[in-house]
C-alpha positions, 0 to 999 in steps of 0.5 A, spaced: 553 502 484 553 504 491 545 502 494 547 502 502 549 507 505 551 508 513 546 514 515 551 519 517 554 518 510 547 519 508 547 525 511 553 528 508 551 526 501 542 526 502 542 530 494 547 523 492 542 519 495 536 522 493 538 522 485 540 514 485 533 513 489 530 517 484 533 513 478 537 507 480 533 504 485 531 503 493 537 506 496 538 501 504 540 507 510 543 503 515 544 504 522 549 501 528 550 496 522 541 494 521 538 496 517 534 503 518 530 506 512 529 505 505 529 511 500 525 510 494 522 514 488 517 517 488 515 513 481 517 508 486 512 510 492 506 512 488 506 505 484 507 501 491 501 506 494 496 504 488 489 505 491 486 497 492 478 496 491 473 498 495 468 492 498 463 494 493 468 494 486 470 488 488 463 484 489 460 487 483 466 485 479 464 478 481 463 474 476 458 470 479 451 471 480 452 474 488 444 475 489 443 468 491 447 468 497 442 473 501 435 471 500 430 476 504 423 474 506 418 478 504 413 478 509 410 483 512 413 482 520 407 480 524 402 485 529 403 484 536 399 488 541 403 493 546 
């Protein structure tokens, strides 16, 4: 199964190509003999998009207790004369 493919040829048979990124796997678009993009699935892209944790899902899901990293002094603050 063809998987690289010379961007003019990519071009002329776009419908081919989108068909085996859809369900054969990432098809390589070169250029001048580089490599040049990638054509994936969108089953493909959305699994590699997946949303990552927020800085606070990821600190409530610590298993250790993080209350004791932070303490705060609880005295009122002193007065001052203006």
């Amino acid at each position: 199964m063809k998987d690289t493919w010379q961007l003019q040829e990519a071009k002329g048979q776009f419908c081919a190509v989108a068909e085996k990124a859809a369900g054969g796997g990432p098809q390589l678009v070169t250029k001048h003999g580089r490599p040049f993009v990638f054509i994936v699935g969108a089953k493909t892209w959305q699994k590699s998009r997946k949303r990552s944790k927020s800085l606070l899902e990821v600190l409530q899901s610590c298993p250790e207790d993080l209350t004791k990293l932070v303490t705060r002094d609880r005295d009122y603050p002193r007065d001052i004369e203006l």
